[in-house]
Each structure stands twice: as structure tokens, then as C-alpha cells.
C-alpha positions in Angstrom: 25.6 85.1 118.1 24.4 83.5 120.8 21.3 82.6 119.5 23.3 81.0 116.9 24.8 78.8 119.1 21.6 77.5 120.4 20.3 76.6 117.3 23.3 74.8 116.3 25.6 73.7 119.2 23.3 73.2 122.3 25.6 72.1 124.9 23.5 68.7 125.5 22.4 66.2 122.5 26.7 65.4 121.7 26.7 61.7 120.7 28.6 59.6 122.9 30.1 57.9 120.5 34.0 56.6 119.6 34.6 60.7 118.9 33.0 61.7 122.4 36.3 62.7 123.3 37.0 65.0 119.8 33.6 65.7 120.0 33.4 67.6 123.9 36.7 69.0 123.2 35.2 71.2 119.9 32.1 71.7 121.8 34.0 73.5 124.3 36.4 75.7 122.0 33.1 76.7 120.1 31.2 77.7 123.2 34.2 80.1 124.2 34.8 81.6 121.3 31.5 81.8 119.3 31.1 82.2 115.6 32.7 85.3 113.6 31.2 88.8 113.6 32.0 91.4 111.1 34.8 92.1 113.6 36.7 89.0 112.1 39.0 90.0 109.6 38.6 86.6 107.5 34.5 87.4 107.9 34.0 91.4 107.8 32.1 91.0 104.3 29.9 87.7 105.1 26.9 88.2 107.7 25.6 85.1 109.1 21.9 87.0 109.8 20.4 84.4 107.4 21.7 81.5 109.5 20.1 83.4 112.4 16.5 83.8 111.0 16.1 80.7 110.5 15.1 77.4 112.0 16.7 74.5 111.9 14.5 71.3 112.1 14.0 68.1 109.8 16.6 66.9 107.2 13.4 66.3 104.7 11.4 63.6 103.6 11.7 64.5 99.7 13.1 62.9 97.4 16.7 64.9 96.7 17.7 64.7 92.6 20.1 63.1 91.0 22.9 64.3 89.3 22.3 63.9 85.2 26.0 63.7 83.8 27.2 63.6 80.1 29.8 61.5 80.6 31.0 58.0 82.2 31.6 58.1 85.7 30.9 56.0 89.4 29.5 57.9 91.5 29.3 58.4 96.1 25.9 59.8 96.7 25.5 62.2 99.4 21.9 63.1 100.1 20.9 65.6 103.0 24.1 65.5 104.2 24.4 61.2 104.6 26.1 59.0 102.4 23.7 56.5 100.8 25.1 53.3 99.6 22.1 52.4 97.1 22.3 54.8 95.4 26.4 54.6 94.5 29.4 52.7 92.9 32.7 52.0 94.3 35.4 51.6 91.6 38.1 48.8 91.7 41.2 50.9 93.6 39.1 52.9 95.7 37.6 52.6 99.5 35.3 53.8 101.9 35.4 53.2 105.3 34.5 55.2 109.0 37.1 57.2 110.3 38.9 56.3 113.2 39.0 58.0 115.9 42.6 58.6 116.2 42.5 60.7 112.6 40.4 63.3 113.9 42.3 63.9 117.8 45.3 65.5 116.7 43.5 68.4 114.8 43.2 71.9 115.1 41.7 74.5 113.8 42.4 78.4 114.8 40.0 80.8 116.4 36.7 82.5 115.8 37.2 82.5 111.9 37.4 78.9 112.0 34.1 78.2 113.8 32.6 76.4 111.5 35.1 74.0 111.3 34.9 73.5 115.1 30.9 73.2 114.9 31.5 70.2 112.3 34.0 68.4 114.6 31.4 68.6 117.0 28.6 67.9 115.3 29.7 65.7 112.5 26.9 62.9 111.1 29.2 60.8 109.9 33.2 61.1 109.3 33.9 58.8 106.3 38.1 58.2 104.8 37.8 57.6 101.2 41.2 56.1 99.8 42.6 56.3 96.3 44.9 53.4 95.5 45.4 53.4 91.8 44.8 55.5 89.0 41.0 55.8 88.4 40.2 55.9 84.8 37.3 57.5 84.6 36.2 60.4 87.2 34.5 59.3 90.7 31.5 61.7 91.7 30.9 63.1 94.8 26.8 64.0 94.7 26.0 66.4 97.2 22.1 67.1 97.1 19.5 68.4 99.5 15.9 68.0 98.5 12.8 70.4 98.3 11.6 70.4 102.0 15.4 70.5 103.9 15.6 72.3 106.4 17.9 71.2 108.7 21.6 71.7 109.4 24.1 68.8 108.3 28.0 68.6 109.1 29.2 65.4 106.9 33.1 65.2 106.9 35.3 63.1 104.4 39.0 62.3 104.0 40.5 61.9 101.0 43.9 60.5 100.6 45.6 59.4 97.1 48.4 56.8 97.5 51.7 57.2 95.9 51.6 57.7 92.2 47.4 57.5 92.0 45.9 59.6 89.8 42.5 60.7 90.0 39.5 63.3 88.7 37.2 64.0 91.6 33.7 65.8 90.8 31.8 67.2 93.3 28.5 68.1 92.0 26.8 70.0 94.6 22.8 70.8 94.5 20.7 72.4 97.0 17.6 73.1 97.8 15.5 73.6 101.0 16.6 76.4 103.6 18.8 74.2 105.7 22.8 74.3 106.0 25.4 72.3 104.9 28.4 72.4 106.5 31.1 70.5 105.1 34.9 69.8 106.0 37.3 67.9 103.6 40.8 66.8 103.8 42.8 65.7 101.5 46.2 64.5 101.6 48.4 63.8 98.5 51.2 60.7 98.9 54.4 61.5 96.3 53.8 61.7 92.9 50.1 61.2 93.1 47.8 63.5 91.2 44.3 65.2 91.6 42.3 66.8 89.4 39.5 68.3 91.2 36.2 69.7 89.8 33.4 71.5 91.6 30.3 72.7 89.8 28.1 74.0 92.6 24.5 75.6 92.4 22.5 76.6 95.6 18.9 78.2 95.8 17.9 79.1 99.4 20.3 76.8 100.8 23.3 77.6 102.8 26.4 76.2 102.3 30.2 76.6 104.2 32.3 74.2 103.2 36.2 73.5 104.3 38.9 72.1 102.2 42.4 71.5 103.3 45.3 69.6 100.7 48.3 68.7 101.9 50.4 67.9 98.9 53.9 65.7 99.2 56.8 65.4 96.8 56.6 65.8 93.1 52.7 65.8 93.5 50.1 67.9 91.8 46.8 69.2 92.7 44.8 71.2 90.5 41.2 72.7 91.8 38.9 74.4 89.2 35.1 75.5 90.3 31.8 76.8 88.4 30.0 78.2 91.1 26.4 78.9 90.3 26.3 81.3 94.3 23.4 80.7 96.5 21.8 82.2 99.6 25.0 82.2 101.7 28.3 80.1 100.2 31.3 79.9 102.0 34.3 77.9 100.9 37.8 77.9 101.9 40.4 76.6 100.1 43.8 75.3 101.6 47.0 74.1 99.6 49.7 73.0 101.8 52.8 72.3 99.6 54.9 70.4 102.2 58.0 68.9 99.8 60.3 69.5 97.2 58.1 69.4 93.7 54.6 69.8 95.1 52.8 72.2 92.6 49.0 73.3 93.5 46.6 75.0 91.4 43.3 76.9 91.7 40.7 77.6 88.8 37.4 79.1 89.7 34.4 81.3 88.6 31.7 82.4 90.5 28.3 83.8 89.2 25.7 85.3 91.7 22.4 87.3 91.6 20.3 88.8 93.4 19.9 87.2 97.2 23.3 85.1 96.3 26.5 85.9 98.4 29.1 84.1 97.7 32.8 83.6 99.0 35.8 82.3 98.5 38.9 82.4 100.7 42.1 80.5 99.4 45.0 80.1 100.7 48.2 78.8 99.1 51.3 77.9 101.8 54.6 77.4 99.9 56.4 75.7 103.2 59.5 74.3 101.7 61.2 75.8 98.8 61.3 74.0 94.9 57.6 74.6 94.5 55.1 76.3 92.3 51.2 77.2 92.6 49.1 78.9 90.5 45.7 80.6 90.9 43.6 82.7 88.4 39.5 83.5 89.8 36.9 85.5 88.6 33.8 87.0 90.2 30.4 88.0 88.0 27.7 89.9 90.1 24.7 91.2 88.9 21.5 92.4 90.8 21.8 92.9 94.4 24.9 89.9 94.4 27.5 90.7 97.0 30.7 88.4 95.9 33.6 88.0 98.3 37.5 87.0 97.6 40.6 86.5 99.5 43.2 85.0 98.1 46.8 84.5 100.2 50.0 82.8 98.2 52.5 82.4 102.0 55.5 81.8 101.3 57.4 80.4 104.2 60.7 81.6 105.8 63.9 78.9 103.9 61.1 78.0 101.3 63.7 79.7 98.3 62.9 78.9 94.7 59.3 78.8 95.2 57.0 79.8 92.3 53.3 81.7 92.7 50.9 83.8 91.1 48.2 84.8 91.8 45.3 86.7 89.4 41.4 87.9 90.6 39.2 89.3 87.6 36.0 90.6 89.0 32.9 91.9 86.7 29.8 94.2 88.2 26.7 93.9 86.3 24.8 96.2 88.2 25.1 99.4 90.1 23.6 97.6 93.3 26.1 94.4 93.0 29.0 94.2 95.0 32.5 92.7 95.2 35.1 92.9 97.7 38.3 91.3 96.3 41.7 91.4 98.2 44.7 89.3 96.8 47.7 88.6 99.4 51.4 88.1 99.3 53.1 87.2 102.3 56.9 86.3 101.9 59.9 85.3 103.7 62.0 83.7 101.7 64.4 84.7 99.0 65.4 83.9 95.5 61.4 83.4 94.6 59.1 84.7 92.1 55.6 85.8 93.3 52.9 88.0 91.5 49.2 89.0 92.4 46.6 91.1 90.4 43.4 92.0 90.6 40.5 93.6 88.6 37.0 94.7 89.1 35.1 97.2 86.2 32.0 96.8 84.4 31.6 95.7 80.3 33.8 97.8 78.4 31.9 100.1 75.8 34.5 99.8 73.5 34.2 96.0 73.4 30.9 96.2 73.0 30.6 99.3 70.4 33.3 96.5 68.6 30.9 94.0 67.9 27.9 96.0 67.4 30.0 97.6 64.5 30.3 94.1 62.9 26.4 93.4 63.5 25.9 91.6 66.1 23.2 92.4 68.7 23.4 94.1 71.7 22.1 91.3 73.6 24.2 89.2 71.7 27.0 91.1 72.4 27.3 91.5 75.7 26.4 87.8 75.9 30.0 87.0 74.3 31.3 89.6 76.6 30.6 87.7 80.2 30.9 84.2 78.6 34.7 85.0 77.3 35.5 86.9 80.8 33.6 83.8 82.8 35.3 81.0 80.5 39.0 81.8 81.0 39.8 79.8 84.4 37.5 76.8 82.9 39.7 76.8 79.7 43.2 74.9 80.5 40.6 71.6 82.0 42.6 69.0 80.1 39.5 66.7 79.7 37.8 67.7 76.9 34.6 66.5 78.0 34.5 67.7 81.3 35.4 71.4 79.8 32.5 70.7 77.7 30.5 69.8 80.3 31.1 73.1 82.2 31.6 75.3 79.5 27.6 74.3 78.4 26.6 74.9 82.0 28.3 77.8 82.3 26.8 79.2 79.0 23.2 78.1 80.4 23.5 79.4 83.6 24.7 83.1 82.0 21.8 83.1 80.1 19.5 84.0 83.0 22.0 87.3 83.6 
């Protein structure tokens, strides 16, 4: 991995900037323990050799797209990896400023399997703190895109934090192209009684993509995460719910389709730390071709955390002899008086379901059609929003018509 490194995180070029300090001290902690190997645990079915062939150089001079949405919205544009203030809106109860210095000394991350993480704190563009006041009513859109010729490797950071009692829906529409890396850490912290709805529809060619999310969640708030993830070349994204008071409740919705050349994976993690909370998570994996599809979810349940609430479900579909998913649902509890539950699935299209509908005449192709878009529609289908579960629900259909 050392080569890695090198491409990445030379030891000169750090910017001595207001985050010098935050900056040298990641630079270090990376340079002594390197990035994970199929020795580490959290990354024994993710290679990073196609971060290692490669060569990372200009950000692109292309034109990146813009996102086309169905509905009403103000939207943050992202492209290459830097915000860019022409191209978005700010609504009324909402801000965007730097981040301070001071919000970024006090972190830290764990070891090897948190690498990337450490290579972004060193090597971040820009660190923005976007701020929720009020409740937002319509959804804000975070437009991530790379264009054509991208090739380099970006690390934008962005905190999130929703006041007491704001209530927002966050998109993040994320489209890349190019053979470059994205590497993106979020935080985002939830006041009392605020609420979150957050959306990502994601879809990646030859790009990379790792991305970080940590939610801390307060009193009596609610976060709820649902994703339609298109795969990629290499995507990475870990999920953290921290439910830190009496009431919090966190929820995770996701499906992830991948062909051939696409890994994807996810690895959530949902930390019940005081007791009087609930969490929910339901995901489900589609490979076909030569897709390799990772999942690890955790529900951590916290020692005194009594009358906590979690369950946890995986549903994973092979379309192909040479796809492959590796699925491992986690329950780790110290606490009593809780309820907790975990599943998981993986199988092919039942014959019977399918020698069902052929029997009442519709095609084979037909068939099997209904088959993955029923199994791939069931964490989309409890989005409140009509029109956003239209929106996703049409994409999803699209994008299952190429399988």
C-alpha cells in the first residue's frame, strides 16, 4: 500500500492553512498505519487494487452535468469535488459557511479501517458547515458530479447540523464519471426534536467513490436514511447512527444494484448508547454479472441502554453464477430489558414465482422483470413523499431494465 500513499498522501504539498495543525496531525496517523488490506476485518471483501493502477492527476476541464429533477427543490452544487456558488440556491433558514478550525481538532477516527477518513482530514479541499434553522419546505439538494475527463482524487467535507425542532429532506444526487476518487466525509448532528429525511440516489461509472457519514441524533429526534444505489467501479459508504438521548429513533433504507466491474459496499452501524430508543434498518443487495456486493450491518447496543428497540433485515439477490455477495448482519448487546432482531437472505429468483406468472401469461422477460423490481422496491416503499418515491421508484425501474 505504499504506493498508495504516494499517490495520495505525499508527506510534502499539506496546505499551511488555519487546519495546518489538524491537517499534520492526520498526515502522521495515516503514514503509520497505512490504508486497510484484506487483513482488515471491516475491509477483507473490498480490494483497493483499482485505486492502485491508477493515476491521479487533473480534476478536469469538462463540463460536469447537472442534475435534471422532477420536482421543486434549491439546490448546493458540488462539482469535482468544490462547491460552486453559481451554480446554487440557498433557501431562507439555511447557511453555508467554512468550518472553523476548532470543529475539526477534537476528532478522531480509529485505525487502519478508518483511513480514509484520516486521508480526508488531511487532505480536505474545502470543509464547509451547512446549518439548518427552520423547517425547509421543500428538499435542499446536494449535487455531487464529476465530469467526463476527471481524474483526480478530491476529499470535500461538510457538516450538517439541524437546530432544535428543524425539519428537513436532504438529497444527495451523486453522478460520476472520469476515473478519479471522491472521497467524502459528512457529519451530521441532530439538535432535540429536529428531523431528517435523507435521500441518496447514487450512480458511478469508472469513478471511485468512499464516502463517510456519521449522525449523532439528540432527544426525541429522528433520522431516517434511504439510498438507490446505481454501484460503480469501487463504492464505499459507511453509515453511522449515534442515538445519544432518550427518544432518538434512526432509520436506514437502502438498495444497491451492481454489474459487471461494479463493487459496491455498505457498512452501517447503528449505536443505541442510552436506553428509550429505537432504530430500524431493512437493505437489499442485486448483483448480476461479475458484481461483487458487500454488507455489514452492526445494531450496538450499549451497556445501561435498557428499553432500546432495533431490527435489523439484509435481502440479497444473485443474478448470476459469477456475482457475488458477502452479507453479515451484527448484534452486539449489553443491556437488558431490549428487543433486537437481525436476518438475512441471499438466493437466486424463485422458479416457483416465476412458473406463477408464466401460468397467468405473462412473459418470461416480463416476469422476472416484476420479480427484481418487487424485491428491489421494498426499502424505497415507506418514503413518505409521494413524489420523491416516485422519483426513485421510476429510476429504479429504469435502471433494472439494463439487468
Amino acid at each position: 500500500m505504499s504506493a498508495l500513499i504516494d499517490q495520495l498522501a505525499p508527506e510534502s504539498g499539506l496546505p499551511d492553512d488555519s487546519h495546518a495543525e489538524v491537517r499534520r496531525r492526520a498526515q502522521a496517523r495515516l503514514m503509520s498505519q497505512g490504508f486497510p488490506d484484506p487483513k482488515t476485518e471491516a475491509w477483507k471483501y473490498t480490494s483497493l487494487r483499482v485505486l492502485e493502477k491508477r493515476e491521479f492527476q487533473g480534476i478536469g476541464q469538462q463540463a460536469v452535468p447537472r442534475c435534471a429533477l422532477p420536482f421543486a427543490a434549491d439546490v448546493l452544487a458540488f462539482d469535482n469535488g468544490q462547491y460552486n456558488p453559481d451554480a446554487s440556491t440557498l433557501p431562507d433558514g439555511v447557511r453555508l459557511e467554512p468550518l472553523d478550525a476548532q470543529s475539526l481538532e477534537t476528532l478522531d477516527y480509529a485505525g487502519r479501517e478508518d483511513a480514509f477518513a484520516w486521508l480526508n482530514l488531511a487532505r480536505f479541499e474545502q470543509a464547509w458547515k451547512l446549518s439548518i434553522d427552520a423547517p425547509l419546505a421543500r428538499p435542499l439538494v446536494l449535487a455531487f458530479a464529476t465530469s467526463d475527463d476527471f481524474s483526480g482524487a478530491v476529499h470535500p467535507r461538510l457538516h450538517i447540523e439541524l437546530a432544535a425542532n428543524a425539519s428537513a429532506t436532504l438529497v444527495e444526487w451523486q453522478h460520476g464519471q472520469g476515473e478519479g476518487l471522491v472521497n467524502l466525509v459528512e457529519q451530521i448532528h441532530l439538535n432535540p426534536n429536529a428531523r431528517l429525511h435523507h435521500l441518496v440516489q447514487r450512480q458511478h461509472g469508472e469513478l471511485a467513490w468512499v464516502q463517510r457519514t456519521d449522525v449523532s441524533i439528540e432527544r426525541d429526534a429522528d433520522y431516517r436514511f434511504h439510498a438507490l444505489d446505481g454501484g460503480g467501479r469501487l463504492v464505499r459508504q459507511d453509515l453511522r447512527l449515534d442515538l445519544l438521548q432518550a427518544g432518538a429513533h434512526g432509520e436506514i433504507d437502502g438498495v444497491a444494484l451492481l454489474d459487471s466491474r461494479q463493487h459496491v459496499d455498505y457498512h452501517t452501524a447503528i449505536n443505541h448508547q442510552v436506553g428509550h430508543t429505537t432504530s430500524r434498518e431493512s437493505f437489499r443487495m442485486m448483483a448480476d454479472g461479475t458484481g461483487v456486493g458487500v454488507f455489514n450491518g452492526r445494531i450496538y447496543i450499549a451497556r445501561g441502554a435498557d428499553d432500546s428497540h432495533s431490527d435489523l433485515n439484509t435481502g440479497n439477490l444473485l443474478l448470476s453464477d459469477s456475482a457475488r455477495i458477502n452479507t453479515k448482519p451484527e448484534l452486539e448487546i449489553y443491556a437488558e430489558d431490549v428487543t433486537a432482531s437481525h436476518g438475512a437472505t441471499i438466493g437466486q429468483l424463485e422458479d416457483s414465482a416465476l412458473f406463477y406468472l408464466r401460468t397467468r401469461g405473462i412473459p418470461t422477460q416480463e416476469a422476472m422483470a416484476l420479480l427484481k423490481f418487487g424485491f428491489a422496491a421494498e426499502p424505497l416503499e415507506n418514503i413518505e413523499n409521494d413524489t420523491l418515491r416516485d422519483w426513485l421508484m421510476v429510476l429504479l425501474n429504469e435502471h433494472l431494465g439494463s439487468f
